[in-house]
BAFI-3210 file (N, C-alpha, C; in Angstrom, 3 decimals, decimal comma, padded with zeros to 6 digits):
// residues 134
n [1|2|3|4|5|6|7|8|9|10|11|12|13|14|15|16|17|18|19|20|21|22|23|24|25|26|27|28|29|30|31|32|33|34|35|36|37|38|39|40|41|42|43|44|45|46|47|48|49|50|51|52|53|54|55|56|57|58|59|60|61|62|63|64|65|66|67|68|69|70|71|72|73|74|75|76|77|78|79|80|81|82|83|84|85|86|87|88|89|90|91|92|93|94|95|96|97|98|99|100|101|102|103|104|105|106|107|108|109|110|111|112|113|114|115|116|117|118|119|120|121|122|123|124|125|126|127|128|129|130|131|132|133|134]
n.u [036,205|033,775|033,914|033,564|031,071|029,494|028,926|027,914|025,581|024,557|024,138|022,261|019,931|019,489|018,978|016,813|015,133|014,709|013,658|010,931|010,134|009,698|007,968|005,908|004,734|003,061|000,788|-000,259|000,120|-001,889|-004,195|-004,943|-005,329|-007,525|-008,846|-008,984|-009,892|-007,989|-007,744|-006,179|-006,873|-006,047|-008,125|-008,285|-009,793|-008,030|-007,755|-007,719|-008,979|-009,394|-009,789|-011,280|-012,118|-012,966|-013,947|-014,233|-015,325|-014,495|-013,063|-011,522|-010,097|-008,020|-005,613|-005,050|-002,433|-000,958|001,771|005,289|003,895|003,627|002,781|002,140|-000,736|-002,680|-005,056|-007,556|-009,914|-012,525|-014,758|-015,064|-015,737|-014,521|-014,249|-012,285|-011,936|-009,450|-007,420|-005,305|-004,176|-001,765|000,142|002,481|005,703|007,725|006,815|003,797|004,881|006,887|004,868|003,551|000,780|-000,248|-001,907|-002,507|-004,207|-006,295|-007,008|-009,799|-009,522|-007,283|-005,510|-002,712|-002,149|-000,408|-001,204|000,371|000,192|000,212|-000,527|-002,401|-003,193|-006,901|-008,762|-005,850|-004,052|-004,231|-001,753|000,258|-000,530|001,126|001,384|001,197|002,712|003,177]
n.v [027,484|026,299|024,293|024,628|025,325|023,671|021,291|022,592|023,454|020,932|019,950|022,259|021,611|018,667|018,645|020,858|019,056|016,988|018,050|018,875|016,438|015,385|017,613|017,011|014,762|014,547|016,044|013,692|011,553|012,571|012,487|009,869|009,004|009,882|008,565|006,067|002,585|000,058|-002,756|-005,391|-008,007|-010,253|-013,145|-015,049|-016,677|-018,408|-017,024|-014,410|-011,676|-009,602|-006,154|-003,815|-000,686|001,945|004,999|006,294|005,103|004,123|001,856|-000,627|-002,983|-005,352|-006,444|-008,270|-009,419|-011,678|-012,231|-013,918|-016,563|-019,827|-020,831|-018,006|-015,868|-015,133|-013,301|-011,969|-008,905|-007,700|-004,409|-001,924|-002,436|-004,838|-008,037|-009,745|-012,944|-015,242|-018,093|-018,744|-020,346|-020,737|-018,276|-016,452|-016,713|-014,875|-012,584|-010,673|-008,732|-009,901|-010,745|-008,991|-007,447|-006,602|-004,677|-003,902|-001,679|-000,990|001,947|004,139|006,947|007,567|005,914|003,568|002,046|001,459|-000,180|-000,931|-002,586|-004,034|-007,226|-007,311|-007,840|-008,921|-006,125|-004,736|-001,768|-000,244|-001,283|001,122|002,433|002,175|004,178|004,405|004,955|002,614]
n.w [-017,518|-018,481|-016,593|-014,479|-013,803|-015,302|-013,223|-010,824|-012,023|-012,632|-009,809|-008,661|-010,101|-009,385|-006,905|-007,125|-008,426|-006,413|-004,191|-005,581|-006,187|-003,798|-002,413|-004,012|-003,257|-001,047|-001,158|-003,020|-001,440|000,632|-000,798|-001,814|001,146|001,542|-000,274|000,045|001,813|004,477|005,839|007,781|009,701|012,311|013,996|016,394|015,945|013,932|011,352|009,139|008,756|005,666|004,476|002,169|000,765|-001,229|-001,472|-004,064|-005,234|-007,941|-008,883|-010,459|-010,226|-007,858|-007,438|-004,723|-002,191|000,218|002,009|002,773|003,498|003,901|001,261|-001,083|-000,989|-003,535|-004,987|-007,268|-007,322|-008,055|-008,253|-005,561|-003,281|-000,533|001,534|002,634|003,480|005,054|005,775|008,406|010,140|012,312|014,387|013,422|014,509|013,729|014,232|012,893|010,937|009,125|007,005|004,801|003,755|000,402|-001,808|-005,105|-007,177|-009,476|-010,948|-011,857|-011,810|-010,403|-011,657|-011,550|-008,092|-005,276|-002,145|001,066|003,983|007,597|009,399|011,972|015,016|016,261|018,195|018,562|017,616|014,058|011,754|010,297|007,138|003,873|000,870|-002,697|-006,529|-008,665]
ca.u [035,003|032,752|034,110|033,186|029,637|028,322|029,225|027,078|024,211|023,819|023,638|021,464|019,131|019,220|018,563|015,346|014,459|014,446|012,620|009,963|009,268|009,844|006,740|004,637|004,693|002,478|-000,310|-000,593|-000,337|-003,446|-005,505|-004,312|-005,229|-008,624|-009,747|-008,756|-009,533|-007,343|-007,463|-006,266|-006,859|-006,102|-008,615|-008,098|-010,233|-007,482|-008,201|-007,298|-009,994|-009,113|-011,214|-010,806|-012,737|-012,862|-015,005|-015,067|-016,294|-014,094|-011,869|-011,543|-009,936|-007,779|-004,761|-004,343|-001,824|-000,337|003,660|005,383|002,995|004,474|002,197|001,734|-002,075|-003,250|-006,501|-007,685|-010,841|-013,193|-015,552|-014,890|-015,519|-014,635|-013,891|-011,964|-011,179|-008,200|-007,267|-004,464|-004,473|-000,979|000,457|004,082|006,752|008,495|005,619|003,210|005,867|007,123|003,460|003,353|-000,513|-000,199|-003,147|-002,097|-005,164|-006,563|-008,752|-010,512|-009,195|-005,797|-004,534|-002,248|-002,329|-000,080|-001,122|001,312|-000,261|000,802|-001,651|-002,697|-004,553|-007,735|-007,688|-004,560|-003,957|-003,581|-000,217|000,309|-000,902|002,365|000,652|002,301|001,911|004,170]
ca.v [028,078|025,277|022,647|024,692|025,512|022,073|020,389|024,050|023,335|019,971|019,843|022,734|021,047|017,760|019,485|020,942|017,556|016,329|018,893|018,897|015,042|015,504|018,611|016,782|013,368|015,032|016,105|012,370|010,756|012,990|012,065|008,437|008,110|010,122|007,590|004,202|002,541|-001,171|-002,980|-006,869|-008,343|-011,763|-013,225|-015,873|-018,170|-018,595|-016,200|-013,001|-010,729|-008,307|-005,460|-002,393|000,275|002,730|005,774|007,353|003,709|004,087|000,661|-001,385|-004,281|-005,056|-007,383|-008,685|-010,146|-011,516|-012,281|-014,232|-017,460|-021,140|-020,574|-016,723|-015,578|-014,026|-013,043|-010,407|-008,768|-006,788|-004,034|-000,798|-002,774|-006,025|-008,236|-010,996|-014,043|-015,998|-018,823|-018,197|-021,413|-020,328|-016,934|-016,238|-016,537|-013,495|-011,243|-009,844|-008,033|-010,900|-010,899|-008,225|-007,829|-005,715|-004,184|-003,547|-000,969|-000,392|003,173|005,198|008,857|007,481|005,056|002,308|002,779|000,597|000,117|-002,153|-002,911|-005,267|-007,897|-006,965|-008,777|-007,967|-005,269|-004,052|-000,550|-001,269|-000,054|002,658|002,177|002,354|004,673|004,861|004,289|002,025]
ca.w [-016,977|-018,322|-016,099|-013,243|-014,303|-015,536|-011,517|-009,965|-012,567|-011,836|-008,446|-008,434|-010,920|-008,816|-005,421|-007,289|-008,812|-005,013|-003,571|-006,203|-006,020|-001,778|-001,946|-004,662|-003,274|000,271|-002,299|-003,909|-000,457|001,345|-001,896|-001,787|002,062|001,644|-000,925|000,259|003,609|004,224|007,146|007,681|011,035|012,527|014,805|017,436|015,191|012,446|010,034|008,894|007,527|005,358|004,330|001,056|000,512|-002,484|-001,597|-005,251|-006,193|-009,410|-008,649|-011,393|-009,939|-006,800|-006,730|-002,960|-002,008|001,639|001,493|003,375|003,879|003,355|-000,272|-000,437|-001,153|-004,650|-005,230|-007,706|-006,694|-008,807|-007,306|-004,941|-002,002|-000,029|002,586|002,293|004,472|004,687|006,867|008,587|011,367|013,530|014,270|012,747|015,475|013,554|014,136|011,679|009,645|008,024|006,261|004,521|002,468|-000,893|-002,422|-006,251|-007,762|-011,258|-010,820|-013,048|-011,909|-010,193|-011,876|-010,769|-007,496|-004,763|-000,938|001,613|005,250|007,578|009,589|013,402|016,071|016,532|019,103|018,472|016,545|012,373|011,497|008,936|005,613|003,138|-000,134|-003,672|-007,757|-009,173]
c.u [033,825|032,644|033,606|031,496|028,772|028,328|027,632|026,052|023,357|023,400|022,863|020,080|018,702|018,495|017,027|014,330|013,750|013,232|011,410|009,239|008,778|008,069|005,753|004,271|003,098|000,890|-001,465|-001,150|-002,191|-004,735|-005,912|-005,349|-006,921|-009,679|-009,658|-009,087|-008,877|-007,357|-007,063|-006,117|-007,019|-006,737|-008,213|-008,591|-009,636|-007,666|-008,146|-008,340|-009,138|-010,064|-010,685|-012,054|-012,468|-013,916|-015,316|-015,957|-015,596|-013,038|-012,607|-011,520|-008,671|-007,019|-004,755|-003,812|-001,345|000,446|004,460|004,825|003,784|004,130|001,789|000,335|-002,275|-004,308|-007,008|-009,387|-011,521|-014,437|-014,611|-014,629|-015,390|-014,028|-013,642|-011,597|-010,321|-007,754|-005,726|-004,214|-002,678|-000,258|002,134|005,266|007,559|007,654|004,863|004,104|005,926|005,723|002,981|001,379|-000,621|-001,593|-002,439|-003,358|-005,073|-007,384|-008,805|-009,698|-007,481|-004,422|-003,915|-001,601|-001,636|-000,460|-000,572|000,624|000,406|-000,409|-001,304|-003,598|-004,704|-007,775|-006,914|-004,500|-003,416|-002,442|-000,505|000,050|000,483|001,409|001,832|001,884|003,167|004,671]
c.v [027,109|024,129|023,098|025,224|024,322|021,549|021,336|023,654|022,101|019,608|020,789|021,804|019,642|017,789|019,778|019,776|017,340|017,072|018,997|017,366|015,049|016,104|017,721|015,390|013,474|014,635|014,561|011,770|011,030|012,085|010,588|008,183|008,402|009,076|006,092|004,244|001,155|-001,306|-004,497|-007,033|-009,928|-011,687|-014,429|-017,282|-019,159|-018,005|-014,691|-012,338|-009,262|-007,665|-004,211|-001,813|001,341|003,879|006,332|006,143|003,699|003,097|000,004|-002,815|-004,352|-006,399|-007,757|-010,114|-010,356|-012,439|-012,954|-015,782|-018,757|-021,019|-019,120|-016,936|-014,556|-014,079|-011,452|-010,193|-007,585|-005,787|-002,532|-001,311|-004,215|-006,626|-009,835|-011,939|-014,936|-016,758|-019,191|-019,342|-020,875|-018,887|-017,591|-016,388|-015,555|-012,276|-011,256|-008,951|-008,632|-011,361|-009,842|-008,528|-006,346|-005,916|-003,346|-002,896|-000,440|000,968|004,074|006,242|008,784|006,529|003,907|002,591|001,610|000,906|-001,019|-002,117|-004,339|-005,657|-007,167|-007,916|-007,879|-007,362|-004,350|-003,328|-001,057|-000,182|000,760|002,081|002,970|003,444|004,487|004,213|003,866|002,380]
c.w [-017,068|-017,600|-015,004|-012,952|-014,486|-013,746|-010,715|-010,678|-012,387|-010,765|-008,210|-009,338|-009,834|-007,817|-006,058|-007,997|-007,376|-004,210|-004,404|-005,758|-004,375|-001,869|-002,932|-004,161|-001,684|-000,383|-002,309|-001,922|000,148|000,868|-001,817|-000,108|002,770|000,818|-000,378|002,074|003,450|005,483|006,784|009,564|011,606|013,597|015,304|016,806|014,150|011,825|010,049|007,892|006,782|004,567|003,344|001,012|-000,379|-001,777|-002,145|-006,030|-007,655|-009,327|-009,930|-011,193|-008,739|-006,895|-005,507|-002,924|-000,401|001,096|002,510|003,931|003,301|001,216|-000,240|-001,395|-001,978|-004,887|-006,063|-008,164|-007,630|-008,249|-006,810|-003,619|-001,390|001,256|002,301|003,521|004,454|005,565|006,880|010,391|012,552|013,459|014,293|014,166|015,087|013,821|012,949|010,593|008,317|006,641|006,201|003,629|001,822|-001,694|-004,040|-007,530|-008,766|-010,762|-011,756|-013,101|-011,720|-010,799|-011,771|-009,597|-005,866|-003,475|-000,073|003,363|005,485|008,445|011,076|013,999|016,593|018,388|019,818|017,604|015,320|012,707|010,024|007,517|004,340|001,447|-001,361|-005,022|-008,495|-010,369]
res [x|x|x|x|x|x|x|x|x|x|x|x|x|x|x|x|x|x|x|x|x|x|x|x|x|x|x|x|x|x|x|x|x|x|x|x|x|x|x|x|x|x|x|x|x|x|x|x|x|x|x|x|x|x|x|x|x|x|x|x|x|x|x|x|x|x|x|x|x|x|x|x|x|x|x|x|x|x|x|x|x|x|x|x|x|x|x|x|x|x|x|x|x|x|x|x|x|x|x|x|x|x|x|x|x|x|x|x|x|x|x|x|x|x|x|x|x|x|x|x|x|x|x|x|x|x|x|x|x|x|x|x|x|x]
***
């Protein structure tokens, strides 16, 4: 009787693991996509601006990173808000994908707090902002 009980309990148990992290993960994102803004954008001149925004102003400090680059690009940025420039002299023949730029956040209320964008010419619609806390 117990062999056929433990199999039924776990998989019920698992199933509500899933579905709990699944419904609570919505929550985090909203909060996540109401506080942050991220943009990176390559212009024609060489250079890729990229731009953060905090709107509770409670950032601590602000890894950025872009991935992908012959030398990839670390810079860790103190503040709520900025705009960084980065010279960026030929565009990728794989696309913008291949250059990913990671935003790795200290904050007061949230925590540690990860955001993944990729670069766009200017333009052209940013793509989706990746949310999540490591």
């Amino acid at each position: 009787m117990a062999k056929k009980i433990f199999p039924i309990v776990s998989v019920i148990l698992i199933t509500a693991f899933g579905l709990f992290f699944l419904f609570d993960s919505a929550p985090n994102k909203n909060i996540l996509q109401s506080t942050f803004e991220i943009d990176a954008t390559y212009f024609d001149a060489g250079y890729v601006e990229i731009s953060y925004l905090d709107k509770t102003s409670k950032t601590n400090r602000v890894v950025l990173e872009i991935l992908g680059m012959d030398e990839s690009f670390q810079k860790t940025v103190s503040g709520s808000k900025f705009v960084e420039t980065v010279p960026f002299p030929t565009i990728s023949k794989y696309g913008w994908k291949v250059h990913p730029v990671t935003f790795a956040i200290d904050h007061d209320e949230l925590g540690l707090v990860s955001l993944k964008t990729e670069i766009h010419a200017y333009g052209e619609p940013a793509p989706a902002v990746i949310y999540g806390n490591p």
